[in-house]
C-alpha positions in Angstrom: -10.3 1.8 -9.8 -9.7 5.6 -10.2 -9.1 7.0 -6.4 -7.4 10.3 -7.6 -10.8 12.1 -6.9 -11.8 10.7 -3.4 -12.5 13.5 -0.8 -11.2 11.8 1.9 -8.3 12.9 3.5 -5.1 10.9 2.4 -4.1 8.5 5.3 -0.9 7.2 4.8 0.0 8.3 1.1 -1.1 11.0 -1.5 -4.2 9.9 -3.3 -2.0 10.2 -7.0 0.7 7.9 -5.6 -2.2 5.5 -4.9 -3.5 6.0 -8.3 -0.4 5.2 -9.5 0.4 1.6 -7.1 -2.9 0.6 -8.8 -1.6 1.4 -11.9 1.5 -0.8 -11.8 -0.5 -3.7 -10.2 -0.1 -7.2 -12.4 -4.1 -7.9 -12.3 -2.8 -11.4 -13.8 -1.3 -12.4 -10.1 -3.7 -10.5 -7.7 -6.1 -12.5 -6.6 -3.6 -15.4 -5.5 -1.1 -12.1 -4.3 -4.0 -10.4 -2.1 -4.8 -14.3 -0.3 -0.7 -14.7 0.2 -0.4 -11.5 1.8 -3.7 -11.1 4.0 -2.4 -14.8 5.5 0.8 -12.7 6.8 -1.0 -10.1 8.1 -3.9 -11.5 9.8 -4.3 -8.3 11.9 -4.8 -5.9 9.4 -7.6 -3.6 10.4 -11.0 -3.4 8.9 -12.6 0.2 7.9 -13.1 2.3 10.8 -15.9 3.3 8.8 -18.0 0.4 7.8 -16.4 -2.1 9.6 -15.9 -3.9 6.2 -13.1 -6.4 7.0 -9.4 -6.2 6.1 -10.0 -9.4 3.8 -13.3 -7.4 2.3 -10.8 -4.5 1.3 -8.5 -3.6 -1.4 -4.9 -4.4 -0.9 -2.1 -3.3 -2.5 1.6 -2.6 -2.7 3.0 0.4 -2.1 6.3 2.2 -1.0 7.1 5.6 0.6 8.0 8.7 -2.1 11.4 9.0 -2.7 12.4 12.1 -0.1 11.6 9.7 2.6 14.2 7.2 1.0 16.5 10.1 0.7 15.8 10.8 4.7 16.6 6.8 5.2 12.4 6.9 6.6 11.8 4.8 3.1 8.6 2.1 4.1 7.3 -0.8 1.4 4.2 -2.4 2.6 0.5 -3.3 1.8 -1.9 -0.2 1.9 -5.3 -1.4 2.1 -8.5 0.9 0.6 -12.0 0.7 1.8 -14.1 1.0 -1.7 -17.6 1.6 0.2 -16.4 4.3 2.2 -13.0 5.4 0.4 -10.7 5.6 2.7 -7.2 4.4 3.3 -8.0 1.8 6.2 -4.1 0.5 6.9 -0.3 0.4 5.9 1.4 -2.5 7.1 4.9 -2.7 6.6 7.1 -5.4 5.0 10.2 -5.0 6.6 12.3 -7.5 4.5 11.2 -5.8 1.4 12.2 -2.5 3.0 15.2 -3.4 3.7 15.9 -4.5 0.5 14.5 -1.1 -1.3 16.4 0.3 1.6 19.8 -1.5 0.0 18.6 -0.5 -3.8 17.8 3.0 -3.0 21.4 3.5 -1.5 22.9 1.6 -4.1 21.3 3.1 -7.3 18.8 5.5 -5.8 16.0 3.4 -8.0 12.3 2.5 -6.7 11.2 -0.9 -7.5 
């Protein structure tokens, strides 16, 4: 999926930071990734748009940019994408994997 070119406005994270969490996903692992994760987050929205639900969307990882490490604002979560209407729909945060990020990024100032 190639998102750098939507028109919508950016929700939650520059479309070429998107471009690049899609990039890095492990296709291998997703499908049985993206049914583990929805189960945690059951309220996830659907597309204000379409009204596609959040199971009907496309999940993925994602973590803030590194100045809002550097701030100590630094978020990992789940971004979800609506394809039909192509627009970021949610971010729902992990907060055990932020925290951990949180204790990386102030140990070795590395993303992973």
């Amino acid at each position: 999926m190639d998102v750098v070119n939507w028109a919508t406005a950016a929700e939650f994270f520059p479309w070429r930071h998107v471009q690049q969490s899609i990039e890095s996903i492990e296709w291998n692992f997703r499908t049985i990734w993206v049914e583990f994760t929805q189960k945690d987050y059951p309220d996830a929205r659907p597309c204000p748009k379409c009204a596609s639900l959040a199971t009907d969307l496309f999940w993925l990882s994602t973590s803030d940019l590194e100045p809002a490490w550097d701030a100590g604002s630094g978020r990992v979560g789940f971004l979800t994408l609506c394809e039909r209407c192509r627009v970021q729909v949610d971010f729902l945060i992990d907060q055990e994997l932020t925290d951990l990020q949180a204790d990386q990024w102030r140990g070795c100032r590395t993303l992973s």
